[in-house]
N, C-alpha and C positions, 0 to 999 in steps of 0.2 A: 148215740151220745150217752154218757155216763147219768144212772143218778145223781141227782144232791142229794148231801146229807147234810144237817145242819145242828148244831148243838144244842140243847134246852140251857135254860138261863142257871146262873152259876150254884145256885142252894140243889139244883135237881142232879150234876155231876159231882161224883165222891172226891177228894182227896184233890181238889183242882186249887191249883195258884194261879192268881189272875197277875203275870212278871209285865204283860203287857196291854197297851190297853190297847178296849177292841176284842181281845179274845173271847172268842164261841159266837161272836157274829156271822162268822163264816161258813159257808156251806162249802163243806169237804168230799172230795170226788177221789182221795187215794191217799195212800195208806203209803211213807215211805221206812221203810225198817233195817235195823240194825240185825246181824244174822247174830253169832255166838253169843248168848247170855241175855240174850233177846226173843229174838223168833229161835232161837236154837238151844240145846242144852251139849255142850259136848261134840260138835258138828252134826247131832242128830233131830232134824225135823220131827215131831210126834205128829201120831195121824190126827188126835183134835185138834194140833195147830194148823197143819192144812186143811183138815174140813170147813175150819173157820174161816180160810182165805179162800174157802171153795167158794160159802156163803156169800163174800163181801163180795167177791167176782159176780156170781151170778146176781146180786142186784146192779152191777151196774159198775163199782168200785174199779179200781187200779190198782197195784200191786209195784212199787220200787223197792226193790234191794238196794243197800246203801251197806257196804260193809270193807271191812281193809283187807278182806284174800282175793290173793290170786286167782286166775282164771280155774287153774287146776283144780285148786281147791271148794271151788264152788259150781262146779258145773254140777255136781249130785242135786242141788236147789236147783238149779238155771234149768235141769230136764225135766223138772218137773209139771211144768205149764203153768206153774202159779205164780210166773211173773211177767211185767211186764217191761222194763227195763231193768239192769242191774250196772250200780256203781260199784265196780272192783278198788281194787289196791287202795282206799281210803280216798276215794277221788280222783286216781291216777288215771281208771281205764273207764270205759263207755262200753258195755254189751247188750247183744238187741237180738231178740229169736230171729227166726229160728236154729242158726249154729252157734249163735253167742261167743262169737269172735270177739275178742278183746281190742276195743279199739284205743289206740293209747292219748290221753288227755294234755301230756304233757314230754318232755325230754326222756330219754333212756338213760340213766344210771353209768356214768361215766367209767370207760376198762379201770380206771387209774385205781377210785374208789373201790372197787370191787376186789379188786390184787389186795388192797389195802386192808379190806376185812377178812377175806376169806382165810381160815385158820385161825383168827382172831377173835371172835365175836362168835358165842352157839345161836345155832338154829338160821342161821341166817338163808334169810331168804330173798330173792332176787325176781323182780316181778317188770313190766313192761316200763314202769316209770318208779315203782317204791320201791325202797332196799328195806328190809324187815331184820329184827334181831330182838333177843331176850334184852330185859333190862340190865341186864347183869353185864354186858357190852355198850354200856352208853357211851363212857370214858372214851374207847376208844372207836367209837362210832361218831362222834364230836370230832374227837382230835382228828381223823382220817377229814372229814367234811372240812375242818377248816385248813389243814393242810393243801388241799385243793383249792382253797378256796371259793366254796360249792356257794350261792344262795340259796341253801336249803334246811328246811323247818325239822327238827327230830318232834314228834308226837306221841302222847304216851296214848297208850291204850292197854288199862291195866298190867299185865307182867310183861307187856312186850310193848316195842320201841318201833315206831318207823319213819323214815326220814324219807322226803319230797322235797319239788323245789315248791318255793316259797310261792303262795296263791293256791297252792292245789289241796286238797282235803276233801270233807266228806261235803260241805258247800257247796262245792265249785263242782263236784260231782253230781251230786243233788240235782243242780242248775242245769247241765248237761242234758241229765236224763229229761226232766221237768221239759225242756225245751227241745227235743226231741219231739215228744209227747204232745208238745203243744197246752202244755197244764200251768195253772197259776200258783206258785207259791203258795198263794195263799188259801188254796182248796185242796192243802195238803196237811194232812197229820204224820209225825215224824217221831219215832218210837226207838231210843236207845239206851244205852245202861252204860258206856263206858267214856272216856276223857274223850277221847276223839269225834263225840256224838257231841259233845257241850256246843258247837258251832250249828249243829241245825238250829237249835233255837232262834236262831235269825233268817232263818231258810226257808221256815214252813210257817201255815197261817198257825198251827196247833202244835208244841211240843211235848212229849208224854217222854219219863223214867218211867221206865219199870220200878217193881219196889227194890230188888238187889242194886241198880245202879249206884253210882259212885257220888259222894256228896256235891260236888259239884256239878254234876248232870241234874242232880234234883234240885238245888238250888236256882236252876236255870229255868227248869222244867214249868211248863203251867199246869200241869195234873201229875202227877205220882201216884200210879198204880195202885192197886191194894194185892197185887201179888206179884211174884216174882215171872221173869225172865216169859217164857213162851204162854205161860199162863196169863201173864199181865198185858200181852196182844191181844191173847183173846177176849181178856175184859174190854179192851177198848174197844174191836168189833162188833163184841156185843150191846157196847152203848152205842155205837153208831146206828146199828142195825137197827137197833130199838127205837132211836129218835126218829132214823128215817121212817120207821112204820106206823109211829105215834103222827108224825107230820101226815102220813097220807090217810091216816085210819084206817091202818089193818089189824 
């Protein structure tokens, strides 16, 4: 069974807003994270960022991915072994070691839509349940959905756009893996920087911005980093780490 970790009372963590009440009551067993601008820089993992999820593993912790790429795109993290469940597509897919098959969460991306963008909309990408595109294709990433008449949500996440049908997101992904796993909401910490993250904060016992995140993520947030993006995980493993050791006296 996992350790607890538990939080020391609010004057002893830095840069903490208390949005809910109840926070740092709870004793946290894993860690669910946002990948690019978060645990990542650039799609590139640094080796102190994984030594640090080496750490929280080897006491005991858990490890979710919660992020909006494709399978393709994130199996370089999923080989790693530093995870334990990972939410794809922004809540779309469901992946579990050891080959981390994409399991899909929701509908496929209807032919009609697809004809509709393609050649239309840059960068567009096409995933088990998301269709992805730059912002700069909203217009007509709207107009295609309703033409269809899709019930489906467009989502921003910083310079890029993705549209789901409505229910699915990084939440309902969240919930997925969590239940999977057999883990409670609420002995989870939930670590992201971008629009599409503002929804865990109802999702997890603890929600942490990073300091780059977007003002809306930190206005949501109950702690805000004091550093940016893969550095501001590892501040928070290190408060975990720490409180868990103060709790047991090491």
């Amino acid at each position: 069974m996992p350790s607890s970790f538990s939080m020391h009372s609010v004057s002893q963590i830095p840069v903490i807003r208390l949005n809910r009440p109840g926070t740092g009551r709870h004793s946290f067993t894993a860690i669910a994270c946002d990948a690019d601008g978060t645990l990542t820089w650039r799609k590139q993992l640094a080796g102190r960022t994984a030594a640090a999820l080496v750490r929280w593993r080897s006491a005991g912790g858990q490890v979710i991915l919660v992020t909006g790429e494709v399978r393709a795109d994130l199996l370089y993290l999923a080989r790693t072994g530093l995870f334990d469940r990972i939410a794809g597509e922004n809540g779309g897919t469901l992946l579990r070691p050891p080959v981390w098959r994409a399991h899909a969460l929701g509908p496929p991306p209807p032919p009609g839509l697809l004809r509709a963008l393609r050649g239309r909309v840059r960068h567009l990408t096409v995933g088990r349940v998301m269709v992805a595109a730059q912002q700069s294709g909203e217009e007509v990433l709207r107009a295609a959905i309703r033409s269809f008449g899709l019930d489906y949500r467009v989502i921003r996440n910083l310079k890029n756009l993705m549209a789901l049908p409505v229910g699915i997101n990084k939440t309902s992904g969240l919930n997925a893996a969590l239940d999977d796993l057999g883990l409670d909401p609420a002995r989870v910490v939930s670590v992201g920087n971008g629009e599409n993250d503002v929804c865990l904060a109802g999702a997890s016992g603890l929600c942490v911005a990073v300091a780059n995140a977007v003002p809306e993520m930190k206005a949501k947030a109950d702690w805000v980093t004091r550093r940016r993006g893969p550095d501001g995980v590892i501040e928070v493993i290190r408060r975990l780490l720490k409180t868990h050791a103060a709790k047991h006296g090491r």
